[in-house]
C-alpha atoms as an extended CHARMM CRD file, in Angstrom:
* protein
*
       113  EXT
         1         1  UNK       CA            114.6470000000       91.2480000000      166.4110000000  PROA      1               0.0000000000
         2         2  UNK       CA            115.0690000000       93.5140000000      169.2240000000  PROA      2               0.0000000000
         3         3  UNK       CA            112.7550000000       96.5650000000      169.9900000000  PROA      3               0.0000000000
         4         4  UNK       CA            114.9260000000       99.8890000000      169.5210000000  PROA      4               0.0000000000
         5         5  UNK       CA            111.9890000000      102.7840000000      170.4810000000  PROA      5               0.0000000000
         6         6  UNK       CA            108.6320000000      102.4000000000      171.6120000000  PROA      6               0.0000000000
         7         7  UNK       CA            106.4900000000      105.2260000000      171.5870000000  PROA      7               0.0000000000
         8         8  UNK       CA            102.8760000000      105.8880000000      172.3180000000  PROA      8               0.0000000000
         9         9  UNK       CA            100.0610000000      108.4100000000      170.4510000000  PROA      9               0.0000000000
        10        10  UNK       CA             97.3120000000      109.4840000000      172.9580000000  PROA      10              0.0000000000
        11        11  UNK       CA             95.7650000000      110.8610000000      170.0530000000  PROA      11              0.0000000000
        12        12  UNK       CA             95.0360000000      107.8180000000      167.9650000000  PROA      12              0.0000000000
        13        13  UNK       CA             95.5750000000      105.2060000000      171.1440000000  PROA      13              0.0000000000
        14        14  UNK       CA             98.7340000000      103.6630000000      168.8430000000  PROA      14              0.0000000000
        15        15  UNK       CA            101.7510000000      101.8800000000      169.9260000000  PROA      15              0.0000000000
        16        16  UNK       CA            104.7190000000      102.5100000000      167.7090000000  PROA      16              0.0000000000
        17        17  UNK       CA            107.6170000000      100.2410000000      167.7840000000  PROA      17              0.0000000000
        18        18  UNK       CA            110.8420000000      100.4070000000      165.7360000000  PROA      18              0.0000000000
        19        19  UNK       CA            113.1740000000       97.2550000000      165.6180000000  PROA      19              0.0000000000
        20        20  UNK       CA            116.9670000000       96.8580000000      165.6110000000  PROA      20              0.0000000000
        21        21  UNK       CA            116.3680000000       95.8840000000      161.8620000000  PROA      21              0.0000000000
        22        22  UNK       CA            114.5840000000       99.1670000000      161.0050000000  PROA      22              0.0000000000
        23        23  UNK       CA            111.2000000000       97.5320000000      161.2160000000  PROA      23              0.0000000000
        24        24  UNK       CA            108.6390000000       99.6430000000      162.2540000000  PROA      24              0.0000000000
        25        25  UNK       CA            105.0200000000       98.4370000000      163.4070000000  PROA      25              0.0000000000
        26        26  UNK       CA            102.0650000000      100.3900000000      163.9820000000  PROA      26              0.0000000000
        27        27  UNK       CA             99.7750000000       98.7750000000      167.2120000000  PROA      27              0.0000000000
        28        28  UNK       CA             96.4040000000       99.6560000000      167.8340000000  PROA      28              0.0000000000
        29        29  UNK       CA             95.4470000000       99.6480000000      171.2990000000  PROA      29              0.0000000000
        30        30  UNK       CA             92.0920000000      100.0950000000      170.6540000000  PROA      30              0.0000000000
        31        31  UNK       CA             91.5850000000       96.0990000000      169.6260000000  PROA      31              0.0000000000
        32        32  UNK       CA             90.5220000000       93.6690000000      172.3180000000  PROA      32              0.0000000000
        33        33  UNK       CA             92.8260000000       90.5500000000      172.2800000000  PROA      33              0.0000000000
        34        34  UNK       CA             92.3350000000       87.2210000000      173.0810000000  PROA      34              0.0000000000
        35        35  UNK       CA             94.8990000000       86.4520000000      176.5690000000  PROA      35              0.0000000000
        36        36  UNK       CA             97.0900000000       83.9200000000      175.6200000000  PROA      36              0.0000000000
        37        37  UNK       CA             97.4850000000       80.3460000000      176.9550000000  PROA      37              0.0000000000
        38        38  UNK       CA             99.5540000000       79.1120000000      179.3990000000  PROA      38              0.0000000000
        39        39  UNK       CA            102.2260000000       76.6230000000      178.6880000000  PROA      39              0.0000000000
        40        40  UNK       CA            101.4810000000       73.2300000000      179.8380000000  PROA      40              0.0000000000
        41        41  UNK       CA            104.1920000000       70.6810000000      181.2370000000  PROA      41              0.0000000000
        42        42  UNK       CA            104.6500000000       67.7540000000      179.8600000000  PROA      42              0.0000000000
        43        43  UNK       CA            106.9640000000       65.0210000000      179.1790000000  PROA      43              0.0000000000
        44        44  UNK       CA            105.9880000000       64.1010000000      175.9950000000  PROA      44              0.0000000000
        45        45  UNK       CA            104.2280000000       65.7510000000      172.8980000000  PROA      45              0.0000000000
        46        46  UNK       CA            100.5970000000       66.2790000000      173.6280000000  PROA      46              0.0000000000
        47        47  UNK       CA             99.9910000000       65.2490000000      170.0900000000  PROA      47              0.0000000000
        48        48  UNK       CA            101.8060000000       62.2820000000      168.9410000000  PROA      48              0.0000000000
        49        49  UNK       CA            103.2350000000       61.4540000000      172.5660000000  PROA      49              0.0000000000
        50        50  UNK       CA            106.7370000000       61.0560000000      171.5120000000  PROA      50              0.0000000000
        51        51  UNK       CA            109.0670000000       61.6040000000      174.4860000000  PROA      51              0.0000000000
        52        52  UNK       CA            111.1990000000       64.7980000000      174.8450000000  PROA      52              0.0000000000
        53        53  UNK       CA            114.7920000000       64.1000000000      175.3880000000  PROA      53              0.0000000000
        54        54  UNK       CA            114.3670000000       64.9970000000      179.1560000000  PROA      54              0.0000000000
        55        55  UNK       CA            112.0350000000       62.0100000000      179.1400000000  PROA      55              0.0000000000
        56        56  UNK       CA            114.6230000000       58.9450000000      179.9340000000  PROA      56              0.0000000000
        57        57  UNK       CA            112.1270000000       56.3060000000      180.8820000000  PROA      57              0.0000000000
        58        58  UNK       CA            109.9160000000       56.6210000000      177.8110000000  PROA      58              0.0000000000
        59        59  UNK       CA            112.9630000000       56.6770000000      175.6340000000  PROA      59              0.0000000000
        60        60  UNK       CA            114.0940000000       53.7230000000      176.8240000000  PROA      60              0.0000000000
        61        61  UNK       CA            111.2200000000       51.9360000000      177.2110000000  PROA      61              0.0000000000
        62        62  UNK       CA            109.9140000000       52.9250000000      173.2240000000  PROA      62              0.0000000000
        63        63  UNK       CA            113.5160000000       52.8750000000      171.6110000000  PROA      63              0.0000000000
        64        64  UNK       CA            113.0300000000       56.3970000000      170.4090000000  PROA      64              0.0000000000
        65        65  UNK       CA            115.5650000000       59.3000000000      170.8530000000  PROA      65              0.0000000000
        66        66  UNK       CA            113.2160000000       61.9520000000      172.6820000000  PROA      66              0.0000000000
        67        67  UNK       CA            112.6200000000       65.2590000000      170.7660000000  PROA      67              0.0000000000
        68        68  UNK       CA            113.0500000000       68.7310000000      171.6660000000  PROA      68              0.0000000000
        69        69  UNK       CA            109.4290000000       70.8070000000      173.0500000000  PROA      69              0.0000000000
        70        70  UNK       CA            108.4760000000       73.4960000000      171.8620000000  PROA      70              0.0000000000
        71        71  UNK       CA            105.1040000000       75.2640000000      172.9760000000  PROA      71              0.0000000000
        72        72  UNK       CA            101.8230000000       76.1300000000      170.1280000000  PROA      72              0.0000000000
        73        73  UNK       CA            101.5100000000       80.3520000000      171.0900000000  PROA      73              0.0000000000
        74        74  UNK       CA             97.2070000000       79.4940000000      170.7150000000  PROA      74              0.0000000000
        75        75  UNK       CA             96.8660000000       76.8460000000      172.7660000000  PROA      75              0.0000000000
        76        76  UNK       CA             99.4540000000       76.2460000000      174.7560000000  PROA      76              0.0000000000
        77        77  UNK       CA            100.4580000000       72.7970000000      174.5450000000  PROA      77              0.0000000000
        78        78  UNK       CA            103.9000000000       71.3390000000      174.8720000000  PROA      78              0.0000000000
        79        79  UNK       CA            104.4360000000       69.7630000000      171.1860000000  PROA      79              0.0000000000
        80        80  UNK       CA            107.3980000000       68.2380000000      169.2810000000  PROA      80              0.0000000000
        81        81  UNK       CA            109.0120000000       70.1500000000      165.7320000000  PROA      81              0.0000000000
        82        82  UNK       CA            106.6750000000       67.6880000000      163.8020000000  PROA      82              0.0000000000
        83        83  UNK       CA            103.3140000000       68.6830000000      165.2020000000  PROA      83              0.0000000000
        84        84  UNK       CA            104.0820000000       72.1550000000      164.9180000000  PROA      84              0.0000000000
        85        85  UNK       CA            105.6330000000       72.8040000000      161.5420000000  PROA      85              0.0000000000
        86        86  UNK       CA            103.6690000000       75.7110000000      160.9260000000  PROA      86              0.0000000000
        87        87  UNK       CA            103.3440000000       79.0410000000      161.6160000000  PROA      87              0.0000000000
        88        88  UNK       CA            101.5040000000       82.2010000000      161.6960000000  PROA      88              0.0000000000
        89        89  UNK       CA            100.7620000000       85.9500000000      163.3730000000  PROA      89              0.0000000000
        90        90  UNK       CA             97.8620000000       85.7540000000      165.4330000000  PROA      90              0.0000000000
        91        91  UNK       CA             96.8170000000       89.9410000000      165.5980000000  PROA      91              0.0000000000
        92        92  UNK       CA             94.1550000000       89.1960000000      167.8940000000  PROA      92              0.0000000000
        93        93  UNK       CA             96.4790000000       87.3030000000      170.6150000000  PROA      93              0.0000000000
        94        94  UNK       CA             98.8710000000       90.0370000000      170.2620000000  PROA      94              0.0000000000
        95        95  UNK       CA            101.4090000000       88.1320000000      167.8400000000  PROA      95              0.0000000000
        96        96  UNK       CA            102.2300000000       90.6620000000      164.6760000000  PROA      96              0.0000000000
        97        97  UNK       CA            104.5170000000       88.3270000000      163.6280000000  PROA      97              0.0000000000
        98        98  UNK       CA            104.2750000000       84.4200000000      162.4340000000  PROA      98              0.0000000000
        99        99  UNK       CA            104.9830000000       82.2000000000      165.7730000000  PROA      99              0.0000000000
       100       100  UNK       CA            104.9190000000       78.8050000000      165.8570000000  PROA      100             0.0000000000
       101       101  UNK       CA            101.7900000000       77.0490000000      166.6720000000  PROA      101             0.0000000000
       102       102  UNK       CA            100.6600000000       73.2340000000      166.6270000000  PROA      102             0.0000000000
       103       103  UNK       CA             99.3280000000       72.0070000000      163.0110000000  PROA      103             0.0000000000
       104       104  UNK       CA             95.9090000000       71.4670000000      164.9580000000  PROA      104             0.0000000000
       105       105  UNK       CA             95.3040000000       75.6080000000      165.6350000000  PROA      105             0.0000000000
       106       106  UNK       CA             96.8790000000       76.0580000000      161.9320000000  PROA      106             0.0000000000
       107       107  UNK       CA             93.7190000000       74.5780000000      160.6120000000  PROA      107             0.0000000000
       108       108  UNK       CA             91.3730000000       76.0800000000      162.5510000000  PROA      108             0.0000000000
       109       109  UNK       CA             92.4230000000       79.7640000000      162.5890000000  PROA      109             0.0000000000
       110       110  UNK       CA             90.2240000000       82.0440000000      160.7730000000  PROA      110             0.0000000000
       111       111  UNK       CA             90.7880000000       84.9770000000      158.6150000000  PROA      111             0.0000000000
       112       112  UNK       CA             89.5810000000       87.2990000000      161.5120000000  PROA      112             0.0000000000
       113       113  UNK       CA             92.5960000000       85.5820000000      163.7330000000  PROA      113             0.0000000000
């Protein structure tokens, strides 16, 4: 949903946000956070290397319809709606909220992610 208000405490170094659907969230800009990854290209999933629909020549040459890419918010990789069925907030990478990410970082994300 769409932020509404922002608005910051110098006294407890807090970000307050308040969303179109009455959400409020509490951020503390005291944590450190991880930087995020940076998409990568590709023309096919990284992790079962079906072809995305862009990806005429593989589709033809395989037989397969090509699949629609989506990106994993922890590592970055270009992946198809199979390989990243899951998702989850990621607090120290800054996501509050569940995002998708590849079935790979599902398993390996720790309680203090």
């Amino acid at each position: 949903d769409k932020v509404q208000s922002l608005s910051y405490s110098h006294h407890t170094r807090q970000l307050i946000s308040c969303g179109a659907d009455g959400r409020i969230v509490v951020w503390n800009m005291d944590v450190e956070r991880q930087e995020t990854p940076e998409w990568l290209d590709s023309d096919s999933c990284q992790k079962c290397d079906q072809p995305f629909f862009w990806n005429f020549k593989q589709m033809w040459d395989s037989k397969k319809i090509g699949l629609r890419q989506h990106h994993c918010r922890k590592c970055g990789k270009a992946v198809c709606g199979k390989c990243s069925s899951k998702r989850s907030s990621i607090p120290l990478m800054g996501f509050e909220f569940e995002v998708r990410i590849c079935d790979t970082c599902y398993e390996s994300i720790t309680d203090e992610e």
